[in-house]
C-alpha positions in Angstrom: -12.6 -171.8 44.3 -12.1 -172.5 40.8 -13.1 -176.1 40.8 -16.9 -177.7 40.0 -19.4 -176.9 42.6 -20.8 -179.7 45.0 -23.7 -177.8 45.4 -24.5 -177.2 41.3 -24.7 -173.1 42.6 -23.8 -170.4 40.7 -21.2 -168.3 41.8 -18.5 -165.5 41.3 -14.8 -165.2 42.4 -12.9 -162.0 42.3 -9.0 -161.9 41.8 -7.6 -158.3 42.6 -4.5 -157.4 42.1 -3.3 -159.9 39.6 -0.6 -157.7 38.2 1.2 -158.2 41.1 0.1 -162.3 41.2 3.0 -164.6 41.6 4.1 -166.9 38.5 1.9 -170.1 40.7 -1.5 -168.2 40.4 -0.9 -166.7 36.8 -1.0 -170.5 35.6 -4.1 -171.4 37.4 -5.8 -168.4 36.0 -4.4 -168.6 32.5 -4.9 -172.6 32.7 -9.1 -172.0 33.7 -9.1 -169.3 30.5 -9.2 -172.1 28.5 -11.4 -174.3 30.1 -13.9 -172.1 32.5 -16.5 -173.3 34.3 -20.3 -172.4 33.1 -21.3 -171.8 36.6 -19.3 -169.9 37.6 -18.4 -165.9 36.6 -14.5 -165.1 37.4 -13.9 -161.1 37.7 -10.1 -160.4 37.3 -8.7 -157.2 38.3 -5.8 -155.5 36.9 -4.2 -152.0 37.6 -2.7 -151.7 34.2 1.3 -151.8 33.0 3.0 -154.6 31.3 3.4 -156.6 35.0 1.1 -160.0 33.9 0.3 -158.4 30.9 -0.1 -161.7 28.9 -2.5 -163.0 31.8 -5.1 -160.1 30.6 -4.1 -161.3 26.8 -4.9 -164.8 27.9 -8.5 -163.7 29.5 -9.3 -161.6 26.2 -8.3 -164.2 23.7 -10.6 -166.7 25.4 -13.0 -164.5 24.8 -13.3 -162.6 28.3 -15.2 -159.4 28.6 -12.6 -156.0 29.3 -14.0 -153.7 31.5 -12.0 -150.3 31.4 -12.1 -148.4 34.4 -10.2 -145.0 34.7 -8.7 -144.0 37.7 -11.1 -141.3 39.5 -8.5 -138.7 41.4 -10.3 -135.3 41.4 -13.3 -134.4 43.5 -14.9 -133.0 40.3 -14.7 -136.7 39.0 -16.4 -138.5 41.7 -19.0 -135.6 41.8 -19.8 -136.5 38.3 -19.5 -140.5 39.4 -22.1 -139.6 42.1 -24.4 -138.2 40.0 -24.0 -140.9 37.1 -24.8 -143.6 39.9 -28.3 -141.6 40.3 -29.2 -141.4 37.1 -28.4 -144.9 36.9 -30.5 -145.5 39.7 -33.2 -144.1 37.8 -33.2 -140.7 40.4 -32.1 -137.4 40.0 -29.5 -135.9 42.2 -29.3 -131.5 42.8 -25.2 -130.2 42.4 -24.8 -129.0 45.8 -26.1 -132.5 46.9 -23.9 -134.8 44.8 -21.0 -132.4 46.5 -22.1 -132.9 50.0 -22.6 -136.6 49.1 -18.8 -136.5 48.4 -17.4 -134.7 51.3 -19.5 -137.0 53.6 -18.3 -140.1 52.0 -15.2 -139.9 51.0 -13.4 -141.1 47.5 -14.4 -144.7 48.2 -16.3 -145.3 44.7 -18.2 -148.4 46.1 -19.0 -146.6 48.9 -20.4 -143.8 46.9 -22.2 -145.9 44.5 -24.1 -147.2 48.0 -24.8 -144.4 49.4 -26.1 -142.7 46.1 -28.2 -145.5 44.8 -29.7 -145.8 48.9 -30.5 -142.0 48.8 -32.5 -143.0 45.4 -34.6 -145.6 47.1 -35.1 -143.6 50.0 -36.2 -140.1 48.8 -38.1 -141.7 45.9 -35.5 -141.3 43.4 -34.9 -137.1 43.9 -31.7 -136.6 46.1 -31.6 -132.9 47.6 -29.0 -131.1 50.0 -31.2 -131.6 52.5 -31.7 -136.0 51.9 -27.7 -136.0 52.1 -27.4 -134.1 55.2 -30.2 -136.7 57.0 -28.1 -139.4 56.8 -24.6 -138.6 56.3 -23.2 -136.2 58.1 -19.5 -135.1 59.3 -16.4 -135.3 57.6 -15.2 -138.0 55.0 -11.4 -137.0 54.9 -10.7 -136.0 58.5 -7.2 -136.3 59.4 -5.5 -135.8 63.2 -4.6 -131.8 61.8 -8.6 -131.4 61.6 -9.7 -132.9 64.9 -6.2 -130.5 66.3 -7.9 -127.3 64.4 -11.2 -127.6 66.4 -9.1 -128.3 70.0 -7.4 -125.1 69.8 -9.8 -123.3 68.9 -11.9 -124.3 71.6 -14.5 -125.8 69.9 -15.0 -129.1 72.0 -18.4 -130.5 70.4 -16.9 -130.2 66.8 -13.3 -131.5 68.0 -15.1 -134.6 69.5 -17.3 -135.0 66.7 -14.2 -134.8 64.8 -12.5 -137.1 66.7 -15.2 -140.1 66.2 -15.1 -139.6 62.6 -10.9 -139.8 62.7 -11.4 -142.7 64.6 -14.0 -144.5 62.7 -12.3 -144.0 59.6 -9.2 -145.7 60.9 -6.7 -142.6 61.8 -4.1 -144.1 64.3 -4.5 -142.7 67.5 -0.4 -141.8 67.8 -1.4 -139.3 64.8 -4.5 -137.6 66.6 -1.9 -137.2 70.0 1.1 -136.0 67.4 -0.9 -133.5 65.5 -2.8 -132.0 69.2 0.5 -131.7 70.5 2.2 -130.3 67.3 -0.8 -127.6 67.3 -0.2 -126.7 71.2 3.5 -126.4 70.4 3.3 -124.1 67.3 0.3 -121.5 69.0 3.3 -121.9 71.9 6.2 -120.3 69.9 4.1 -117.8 67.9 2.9 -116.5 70.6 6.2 -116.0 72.5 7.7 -113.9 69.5 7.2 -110.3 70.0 5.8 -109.6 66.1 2.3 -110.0 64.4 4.0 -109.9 61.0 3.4 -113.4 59.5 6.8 -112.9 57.6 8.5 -111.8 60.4 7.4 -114.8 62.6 8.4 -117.3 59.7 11.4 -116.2 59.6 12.4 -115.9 63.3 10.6 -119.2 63.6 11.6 -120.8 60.9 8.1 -121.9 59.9 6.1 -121.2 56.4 4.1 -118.3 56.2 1.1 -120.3 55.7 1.6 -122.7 59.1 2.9 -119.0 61.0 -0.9 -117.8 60.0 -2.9 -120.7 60.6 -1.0 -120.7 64.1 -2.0 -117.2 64.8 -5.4 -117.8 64.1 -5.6 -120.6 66.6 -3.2 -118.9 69.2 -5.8 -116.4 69.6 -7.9 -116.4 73.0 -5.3 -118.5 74.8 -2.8 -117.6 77.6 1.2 -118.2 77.4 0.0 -120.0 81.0 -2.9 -122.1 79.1 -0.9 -122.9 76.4 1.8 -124.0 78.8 -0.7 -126.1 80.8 -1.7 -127.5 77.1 1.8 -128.7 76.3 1.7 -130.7 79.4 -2.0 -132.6 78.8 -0.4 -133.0 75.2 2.4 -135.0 76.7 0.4 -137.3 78.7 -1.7 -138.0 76.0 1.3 -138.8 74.0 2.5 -141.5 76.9 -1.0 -142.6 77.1 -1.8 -144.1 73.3 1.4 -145.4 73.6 0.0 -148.0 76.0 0.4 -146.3 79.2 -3.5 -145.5 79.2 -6.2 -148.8 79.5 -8.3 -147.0 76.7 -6.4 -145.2 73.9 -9.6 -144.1 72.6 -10.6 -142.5 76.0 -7.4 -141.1 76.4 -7.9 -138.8 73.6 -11.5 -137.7 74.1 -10.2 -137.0 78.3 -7.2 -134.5 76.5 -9.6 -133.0 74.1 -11.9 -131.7 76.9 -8.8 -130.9 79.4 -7.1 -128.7 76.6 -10.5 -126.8 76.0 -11.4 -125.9 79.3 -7.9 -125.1 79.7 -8.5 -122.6 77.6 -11.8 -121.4 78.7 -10.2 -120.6 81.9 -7.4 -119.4 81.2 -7.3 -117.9 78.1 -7.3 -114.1 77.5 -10.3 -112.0 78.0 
């Protein structure tokens, strides 16, 4: 990639994680510092620390630009990233919107930068609550707990919604099953103790306060005989994205439904 084109093109090659670049490829790169090629622009990424420190050196003595980029950690942070990509974009962007542009998308920055500078084009360059919600909707950040939280509570359209999302987004399916079946278990035991005190339960249980309440809440509107029936679909499903089942993916939407009309019929009236 580094050698003279064939073709006389222009292009650019992007090294990531040269701090962690065995002693072979530090050479190369520190050996084309001093000799680059006009046609082509090399982007070198380093996390920081004093792991190939003296490859940076090498890129900034030769005369390399140093772009610094922060770590963004906080949802505040992106928020402002969000709106910074509009303005760059040469739009303007409302609060709630750059914070629904967030929770839709996620923490990925490039991602963000996409979706923010798209919205600009789109909207002719003024980005409202309403733009964001047109085209991104659902969760960024949804996890097997969240697509568990809607199944016991009965709600199947947002617990398959949910579960789409989870699966786009790359959560294994062994962690969708394991958090279902955790959430069937829990509304199980609460609801076998004889006590509505959360501090009672958590300590007869063994469980956090926190969990004891959260189980409470979904425990409510099912049966000990549901709940029962639910344990059981949850171990299936735990067989079945474990390769017993043709369709992993299937095999969890087919559990979601059982365990909600499970509790439509027989949960308490």
């Amino acid at each position: 990639m580094l050698a003279p084109s064939l073709f006389g093109a222009h292009r650019v090659v992007v090294v990531t994680g040269v701090h962690e670049a065995a002693g072979a490829l530090v050479d190369a790169l520190t050996g084309y510092a001093r000799d680059p090629d006009p046609d082509l622009t090399l982007v070198v990424v380093h996390h920081g620390g004093k792991r190939n420190e003296a490859l940076v050196k090498a890129f900034t003595a030769a005369g390399a630009a140093v772009d610094d980029c922060p770590k963004v950690t906080s949802v505040s942070d992106r928020i402002a990233f969000v709106r910074n990509e509009v303005r760059s974009a040469g739009g303007r962007v409302t609060a709630d919107a750059a914070a629904a542009l967030v929770e839709a998308v996620g923490a990925d920055l490039r991602q963000l930068s996409s979706a923010a500078t798209q919205l600009v084009s789109d909207f002719g360059g003024t980005v409202d609550a309403d733009a964001v919600a047109r085209f991104h909707r659902g969760q960024a950040e949804v996890t097997g707990f969240s697509v568990a939280e809607r199944v016991l509570v009965g709600d199947r359209q947002g617990s398959l919604e949910l579960l789409r999302w989870a699966l786009q987004r790359g959560v294994a399916h062994v962690l969708i099953a394991d958090a279902i079946a955790d959430g069937v278990r829990t509304a199980a035991r609460v609801s076998s103790v004889r006590s509505s005190n959360p501090g009672d339960l958590a300590r007869t249980l063994k469980m956090p306060p926190w969990k004891v309440r959260k189980a409470q809440a979904q425990a409510r509107g099912w049966s000990i005989e549901g709940l029962q029936q639910a344990i059981g679909v949850a171990a299936e499903l735990n067989a079945d994205v474990k390769g017993a089942a043709a369709s992993a993916d299937y095999a969890l939407e087919r559990a979601i439904r059982r365990i909600v009309a499970i509790r439509r019929e027989t949960g308490r009236r």
